[in-house]
C-alpha positions, 0 to 999 in steps of 0.5 A: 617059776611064774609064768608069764600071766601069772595072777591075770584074768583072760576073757578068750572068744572062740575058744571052743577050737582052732586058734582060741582052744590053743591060746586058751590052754597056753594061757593057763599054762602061763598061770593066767585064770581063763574065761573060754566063750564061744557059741559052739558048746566046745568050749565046755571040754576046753574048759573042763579040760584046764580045770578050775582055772578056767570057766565056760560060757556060751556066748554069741559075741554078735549080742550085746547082752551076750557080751556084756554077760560074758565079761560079767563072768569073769569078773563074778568068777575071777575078780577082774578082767587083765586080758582080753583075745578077741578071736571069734570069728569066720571067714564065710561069703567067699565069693566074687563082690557082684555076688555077694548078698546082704545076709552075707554081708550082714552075717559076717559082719556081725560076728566079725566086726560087731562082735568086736566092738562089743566085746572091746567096749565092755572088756574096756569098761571092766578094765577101767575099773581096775587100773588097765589091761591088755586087748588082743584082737584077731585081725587078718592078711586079708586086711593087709593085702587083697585076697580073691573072694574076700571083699566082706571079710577083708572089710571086716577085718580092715575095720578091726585093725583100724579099730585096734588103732583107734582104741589104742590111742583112746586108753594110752592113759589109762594102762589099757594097750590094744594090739592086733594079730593078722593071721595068714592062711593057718591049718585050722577051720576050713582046711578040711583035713585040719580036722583029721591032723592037728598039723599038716600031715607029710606030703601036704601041698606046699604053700604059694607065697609064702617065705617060710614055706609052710602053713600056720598052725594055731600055735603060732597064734597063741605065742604071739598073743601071749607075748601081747597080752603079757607084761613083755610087750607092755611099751607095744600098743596100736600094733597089727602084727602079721603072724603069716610066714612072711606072706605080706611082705609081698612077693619081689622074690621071696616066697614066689618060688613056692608054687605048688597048688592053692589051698582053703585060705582061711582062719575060721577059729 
C-alpha cells in the first residue's frame, strides 16, 4: 500500500529532535524521501536512522547561503523539492518586554522569522520549477493569543502566520499551498524532564487551560503536518491550524477547571 508521501521530496528544518525528528521519521514512513537540516549535528542520527530515504545537512537556516544550499540538496539528491516544513525555531527572550535587548530581539528573530522567509522563498523557487508543491510552517499559540514573557517570540511567530497568508495568496496559481501549524505548550525542548521521557511520565502536573487536559507531544505535530503536506488537504491553503488541545479557544468554561501548577510554555524543536 502507498503511503500517503509516496514519490515526494520533503525539506525538514529543525530535525535533529523534538517536533521535526518525528515529522522526519513519519515522513518517510509515508514514502516521502527526507532532507533532515538543522544546525545541532543531530540530524545525522535522524537521518542515518531512516536510511537512504533520507540525507543530512548542517544548516543555519538564519544564512542565506545556508538555506539556498540546503534546498539545493534536495534537488542534487532527490531530483526536486514537493514539501517543505519549516520547523527550526526557539522560543528564547522570555522575559517582560522593558527588559528585553536588541541581541535578544535580533537573535530570535533571525531563526524565528528570517529564517522562514529564506527558506520559503527558495523552497518556492524550487518548486516553481516543478509544477507546485506544499509548504508547512511552524507558527504558535503565542501568535493567536498573548503569552506572559513572550512579546519578541509571539512577534516573530505572528509574522510567520501572516506570511503564511500572504505566500498563499501570492502561489494559489501556481499549485504551491501554503498552511501553518501553531503548537500550544508541547512536551519538547525546554520542559527539562522531556529530556529523560519521550512522554510525560504518570504524575506530571496537569496543564491549566487546556480542554484536552494533557500536553502535546511531537507526535501530534507530525500528523497534522503530514495530513497539510499530503494530497489530502490539497483544497486547504492559507490555513493556521491550532494544534493545542484546545487551548485558544479561549477559556469561557472549558479547560479553566484544569488548574494544577504552570509549566515551561515552550516549543523549542
Amino acid at each position: 500500500m502507498a503511503g500517503r508521501l509516496t514519490n515526494k521530496v520533503a525539506v525538514i528544518t529543525g530535525a535533529g529532535s523534538g517536533m521535526g525528528k518525528a515529522m522526519a521519521e513519519l515522513f518517510a514512513a509515508e514514502g516521502a524521501k527526507v532532507v533532515c537540516a538543522d544546525i545541532s549535528g543531530k540530524q545525522d542520527n535522524v537521518a542515518a536512522a531512516i536510511g537512504d530515504a533520507a540525507v543530512a545537512v548542517h544548516t543555519d537556516v538564519s544564512s542565506e547561503d545556508a538555506v539556498r544550499s540546503m534546498i539545493a540538496t534536495a534537488e542534487q539528491k532527490f531530483g526536486r523539492l514537493d514539501v517543505l516544513v519549516n520547523n527550526a525555531g526557539f522560543g528564547g527572550g522570555m522575559k517582560p518586554l522593558h527588559e528585553q535587548t536588541t541581541q535578544d530581539w535580533d537573535r530570535v528573530h533571525a531563526t524565528n522569522i528570517r529564517g522562514v522567509f529564506f527558506c520559503m522563498k527558495y523552497g518556492v523557487i524550487s518548486m516553481l520549477k516543478t509544477g507546485g508543491g506544499s509548504i508547512v510552517n511552524i507558527g504558535s499559540a503565542s501568535a493567536v493569543v498573548g503569552w506572559k514573557h513572550h512579546s519578541i517570540y509571539g512577534a516573530a511567530k505572528a509574522g510567520v502566520h501572516q506570511m503564511t497568508k500572504t505566500a498563499a495568496l501570492d502561489y494559489a496559481k501556481k499549485n504551491i499551498r501554503v498552511n501553518a501549524i501553531a503548537p500550544g505548550t508541547m512536551w519538547t525542548g525546554l520542559v527539562e524532564r522531556s529530556k529523560e521521557h519521550p512522554t510525560p511520565p504518570p504524575g506530571v502536573a496537569r496543564l491549566p487551560g487546556i480542554p484536552l487536559d494533557r500536553w502535546g507531544l511531537a507526535s501530534d505535530i507530525a500528523n497534522a503536518a503530514l495530513f497539510l503536506a499530503s494530497d489530502e488537504a490539497a483544497y486547504i491553503t492559507g490555513v493556521v491550524l491550532p494544534v493545542d488541545g484546545g487551548y485558544c479557544i479561549g477559556f469561557s468554561g472549558m479547560g479553566a477547571e484544569n488548574t494544577g501548577p504552570a509549566s515551561v510554555n515552550s516549543e523549542d524543536r
